[in-house]
N, C-alpha and C positions, 0 to 999 in steps of 0.2 A: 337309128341313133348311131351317131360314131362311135370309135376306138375311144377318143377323148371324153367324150358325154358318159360313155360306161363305166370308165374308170374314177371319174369324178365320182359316180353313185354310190360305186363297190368302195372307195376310199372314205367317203361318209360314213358308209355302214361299218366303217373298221375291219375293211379285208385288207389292209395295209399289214407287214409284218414287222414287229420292233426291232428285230435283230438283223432286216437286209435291207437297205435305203435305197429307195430306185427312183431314177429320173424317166420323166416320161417328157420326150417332145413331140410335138405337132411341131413339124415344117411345114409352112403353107406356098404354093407356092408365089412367092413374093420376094426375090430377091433381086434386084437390081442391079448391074453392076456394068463396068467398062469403066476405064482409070481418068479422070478428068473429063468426064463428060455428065454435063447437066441432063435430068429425068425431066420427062414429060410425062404427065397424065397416065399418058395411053400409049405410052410404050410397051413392049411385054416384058413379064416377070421371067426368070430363070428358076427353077425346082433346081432347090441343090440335094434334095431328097428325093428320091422318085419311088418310096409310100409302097416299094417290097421289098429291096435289099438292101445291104451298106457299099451299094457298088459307088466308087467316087470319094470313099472316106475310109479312113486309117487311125487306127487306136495308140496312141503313145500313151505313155510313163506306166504306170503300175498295172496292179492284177483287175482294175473292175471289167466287166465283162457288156455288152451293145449287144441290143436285137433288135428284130425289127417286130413290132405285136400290131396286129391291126394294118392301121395307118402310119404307127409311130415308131420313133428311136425308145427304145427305154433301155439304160444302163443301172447299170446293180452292183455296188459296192461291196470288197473284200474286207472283211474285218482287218484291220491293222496296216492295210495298204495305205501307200501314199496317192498323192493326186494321177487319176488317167484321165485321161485326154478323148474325144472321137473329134478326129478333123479333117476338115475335107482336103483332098489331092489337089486343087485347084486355090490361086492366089485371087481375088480379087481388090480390085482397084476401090472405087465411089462404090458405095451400096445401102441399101434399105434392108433389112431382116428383119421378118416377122415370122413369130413363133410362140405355141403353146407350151408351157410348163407344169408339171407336177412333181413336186420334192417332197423328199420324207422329210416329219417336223423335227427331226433331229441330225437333219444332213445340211451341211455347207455344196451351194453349186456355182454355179454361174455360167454366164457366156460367153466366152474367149470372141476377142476381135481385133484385127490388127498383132494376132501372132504366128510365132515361129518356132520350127524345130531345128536347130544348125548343128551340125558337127563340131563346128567351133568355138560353139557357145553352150560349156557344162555339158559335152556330147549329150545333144541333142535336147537338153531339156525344154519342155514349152515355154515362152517366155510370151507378155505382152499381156496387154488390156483384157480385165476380164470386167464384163458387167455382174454386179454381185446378185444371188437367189440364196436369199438370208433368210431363213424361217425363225432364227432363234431369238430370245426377248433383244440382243442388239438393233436387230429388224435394218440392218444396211442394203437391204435390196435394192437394186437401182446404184448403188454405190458405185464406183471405179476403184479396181486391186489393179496395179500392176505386176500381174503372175510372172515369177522368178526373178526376178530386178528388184524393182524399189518398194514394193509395198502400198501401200494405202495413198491413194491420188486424190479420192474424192469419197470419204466415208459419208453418213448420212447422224455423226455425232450430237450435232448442232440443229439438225433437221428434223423435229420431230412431224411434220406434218408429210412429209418424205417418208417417215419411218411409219406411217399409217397407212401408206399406200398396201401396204401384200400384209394380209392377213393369213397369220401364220395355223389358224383355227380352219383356214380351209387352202390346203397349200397348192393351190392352181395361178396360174398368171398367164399374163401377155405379155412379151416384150417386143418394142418397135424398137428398131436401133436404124437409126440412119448417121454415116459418115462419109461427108465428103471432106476432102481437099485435107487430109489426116493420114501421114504414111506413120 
């Protein structure tokens, strides 16, 4: 049994804690990527994880803290802190991501894409497209935030059949994100 499949069980049976909300990803490897060029089938996937260290990625903004358990990333939130970040050293162009999820039912997450850290901009805050991982009765998951800029692109207000998709009673998911031809 995997990292993921155990933690699924042990989250069932309520080994979860109320008071530290932790994010668990599965990165598979499945990432596609090179700037303006169409995928084929059977081309090979890139591991932007490589499933034993955080070598390749870098933690911006606040106090929460990234490990690596098993297989996976899991990050654990600081009481009172503001948004942190784990992002990888590497820019990519066209890409496909896929990835497992587990949030606490009381934690706001998402998945950054299509962002930046600049000196220029609010020294260094992360800015850009976040896919939302919304457990709470809103249930926007799948949503689009523009993290640091403009806010809400694409909530899931109007969408309740969207808003049924991630069942917040059992907080695991999948997300495929593919973006091409999108700077």
């Amino acid at each position: 049994m995997n990292k993921l499949a155990s933690t699924r069980r042990q989250w069932i049976q309520g080994a979860a804690s109320a008071g530290i909300a932790s994010i668990l990803l599965s990165i598979l490897p499945s990432f596609a990527l090179d700037p303006g060029k169409a995928y084929a089938k059977d081309e090979p996937w890139k591991e932007i994880f490589d499933g034993k260290t955080l070598d390749g990625w870098t933690k911006r903004g606040s106090d929460a803290t990234y490990r690596v358990e098993g297989d996976a990333i899991v990050g654990t939130t600081v009481q009172g802190s503001t948004n942190t970040f784990l992002c990888t050293d590497e820019t990519y162009g066209d890409f496909i991501l896929e990835l497992e999820f587990k949030v606490h039912p009381k934690m706001n997450s998402g998945v950054q894409i299509r962002s930046q850290s600049l000196a220029d901009y609010r020294d260094f805050t992360v800015h850009g497209y976040q896919v939302e991982i919304d457990p709470s009765k809103r249930a926007w998951s799948g949503g689009i935030y523009d993290e640091g800029r403009r806010g809400w692109l694409y909530d899931l207000d109007e969408k309740p059949e969207a808003q049924k998709a991630f069942n917040p009673d059992f907080p695991f998911g999948r997300v495929i994100l593919r973006s091409a031809g999108i700077d």
